[in-house]
C-alpha positions in Angstrom: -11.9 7.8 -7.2 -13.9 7.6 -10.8 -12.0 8.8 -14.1 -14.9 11.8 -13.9 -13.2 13.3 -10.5 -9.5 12.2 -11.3 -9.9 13.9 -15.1 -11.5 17.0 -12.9 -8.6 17.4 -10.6 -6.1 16.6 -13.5 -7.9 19.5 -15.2 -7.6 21.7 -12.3 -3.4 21.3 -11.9 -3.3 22.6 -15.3 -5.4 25.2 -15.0 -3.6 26.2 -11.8 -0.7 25.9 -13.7 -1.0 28.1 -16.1 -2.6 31.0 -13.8 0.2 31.1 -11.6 2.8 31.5 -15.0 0.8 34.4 -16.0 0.1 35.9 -12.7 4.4 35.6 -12.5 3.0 33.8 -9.3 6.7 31.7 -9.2 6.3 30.2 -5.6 3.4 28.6 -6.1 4.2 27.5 -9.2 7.2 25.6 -8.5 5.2 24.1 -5.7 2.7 22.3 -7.9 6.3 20.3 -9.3 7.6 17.1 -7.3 11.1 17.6 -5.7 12.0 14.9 -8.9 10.3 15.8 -11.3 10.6 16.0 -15.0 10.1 19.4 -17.0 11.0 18.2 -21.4 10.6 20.2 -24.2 11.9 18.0 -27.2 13.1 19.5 -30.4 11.6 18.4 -33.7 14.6 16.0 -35.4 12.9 16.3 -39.3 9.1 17.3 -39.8 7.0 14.6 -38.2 10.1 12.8 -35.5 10.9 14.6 -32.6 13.7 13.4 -30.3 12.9 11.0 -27.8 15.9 10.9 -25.4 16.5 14.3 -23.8 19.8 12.5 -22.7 21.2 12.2 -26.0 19.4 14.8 -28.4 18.9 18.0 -28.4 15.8 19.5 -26.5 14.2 22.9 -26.3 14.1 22.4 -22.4 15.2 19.5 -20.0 15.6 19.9 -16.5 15.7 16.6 -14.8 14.3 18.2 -11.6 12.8 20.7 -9.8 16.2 22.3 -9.0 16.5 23.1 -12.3 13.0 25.2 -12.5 13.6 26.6 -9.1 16.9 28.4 -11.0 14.9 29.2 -13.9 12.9 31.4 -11.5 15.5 33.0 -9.6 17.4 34.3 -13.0 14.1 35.8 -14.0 13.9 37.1 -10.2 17.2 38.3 -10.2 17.4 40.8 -13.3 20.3 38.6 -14.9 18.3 37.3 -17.7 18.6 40.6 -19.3 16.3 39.5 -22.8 13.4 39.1 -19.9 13.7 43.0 -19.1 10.9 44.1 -19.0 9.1 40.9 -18.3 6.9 39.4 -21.4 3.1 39.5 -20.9 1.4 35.8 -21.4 -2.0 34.6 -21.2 -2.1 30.9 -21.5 -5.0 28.5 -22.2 -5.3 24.9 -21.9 -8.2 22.8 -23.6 -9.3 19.3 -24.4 -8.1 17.6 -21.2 -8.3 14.0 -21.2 -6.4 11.0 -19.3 -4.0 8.8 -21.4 -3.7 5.1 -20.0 -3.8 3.7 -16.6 -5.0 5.8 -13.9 -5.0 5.1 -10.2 -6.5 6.9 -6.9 -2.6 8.3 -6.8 -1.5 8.7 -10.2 -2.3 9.7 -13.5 -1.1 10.9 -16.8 -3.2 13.8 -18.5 -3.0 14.8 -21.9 -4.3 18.3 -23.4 -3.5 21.2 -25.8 -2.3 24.4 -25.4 -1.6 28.2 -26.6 0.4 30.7 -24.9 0.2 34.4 -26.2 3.4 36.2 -25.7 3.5 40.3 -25.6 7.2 41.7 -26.1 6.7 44.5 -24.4 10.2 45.9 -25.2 9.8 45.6 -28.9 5.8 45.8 -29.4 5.5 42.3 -30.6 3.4 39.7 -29.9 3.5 35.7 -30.8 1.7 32.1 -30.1 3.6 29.4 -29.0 1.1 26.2 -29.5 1.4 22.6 -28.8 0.0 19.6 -26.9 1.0 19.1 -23.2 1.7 15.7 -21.5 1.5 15.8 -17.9 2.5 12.2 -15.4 0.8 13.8 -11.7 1.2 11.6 -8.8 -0.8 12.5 -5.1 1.5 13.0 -2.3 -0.7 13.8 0.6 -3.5 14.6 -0.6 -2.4 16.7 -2.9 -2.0 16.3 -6.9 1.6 17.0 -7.9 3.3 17.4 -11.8 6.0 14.4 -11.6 6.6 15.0 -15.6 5.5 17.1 -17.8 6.1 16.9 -21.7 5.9 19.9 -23.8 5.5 19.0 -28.0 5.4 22.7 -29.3 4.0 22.4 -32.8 5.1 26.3 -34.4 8.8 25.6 -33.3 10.2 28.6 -35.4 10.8 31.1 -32.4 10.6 34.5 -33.2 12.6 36.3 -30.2 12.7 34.3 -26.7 11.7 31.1 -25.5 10.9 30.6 -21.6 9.8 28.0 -19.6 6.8 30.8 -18.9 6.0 30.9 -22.3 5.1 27.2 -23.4 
């Protein structure tokens, strides 16, 4: 497979990815994640070092597999995430996709930046969360699926909430 198609279907995970989040489209979302995958959000240690083991520093997000997205979703299913009452509008966008590194017919790791408009509906306010996304995809039958996924948020001063929906 060239870079050309492998940065195309990279390009189209993401893009899928970020549909289903604001389409609330959980199911499918979740699917696009291996059963082992990894979902990081670092935290910002001073202003230019972020930590580097989720392990042993504090993070904004670490779930060290799908399990622990899978029960992400079923508290925002549920009604027992009570600050997500009524559910927050977001429209994400992705942009300057490119592949970082080795790449192979089955694996590949795609690097790209992001924005994610939040609307509180509860409280009339609205906010961008903005960053640069690292994504490690692997094919498993044919398919492209997210085997890690970094999240560096940039504007790490959060306003209200923070959600695995809205980064």
């Amino acid at each position: 497979m060239e870079q050309t198609d492998l940065l195309r279907a990279g390009a189209d995970v993401l893009a899928r990815e970020v549909l289903y989040l604001d389409e609330r489209r959980w199911d499918e979302w979740i699917a696009l994640y291996c059963e082992d995958c990894e979902f990081w959000a670092p935290s910002w240690l001073s202003e230019d070092t972020l930590s580097a083991d989720p392990n042993r520093e504090i993070s904004m997000f670490y779930f060290k597999a799908r399990g622990g997205l899978e029960d992400r979703v079923w508290r925002i299913r549920s009604g027992q995430a009570a600050a997500l009452s009524p559910m927050p509008r977001t429209s994400h966008q992705v942009s300057n996709v490119v592949l970082d590194g080795a790449v192979d017919a089955d694996a590949m790791t795609v690097k790209s930046a992001f924005a994610c408009h939040v609307y509180m509906i509860r409280n009339k306010t609205q906010h961008v969360f903005f960053g640069r996304y690292e994504h490690g995809l692997v094919r498993i039958d044919n398919e492209w699926r997210i085997r890690r996924k970094k999240i560096t948020l940039m504007n790490d001063f959060v306003p209200s909430l923070l959600d695995v929906f809205c980064v």
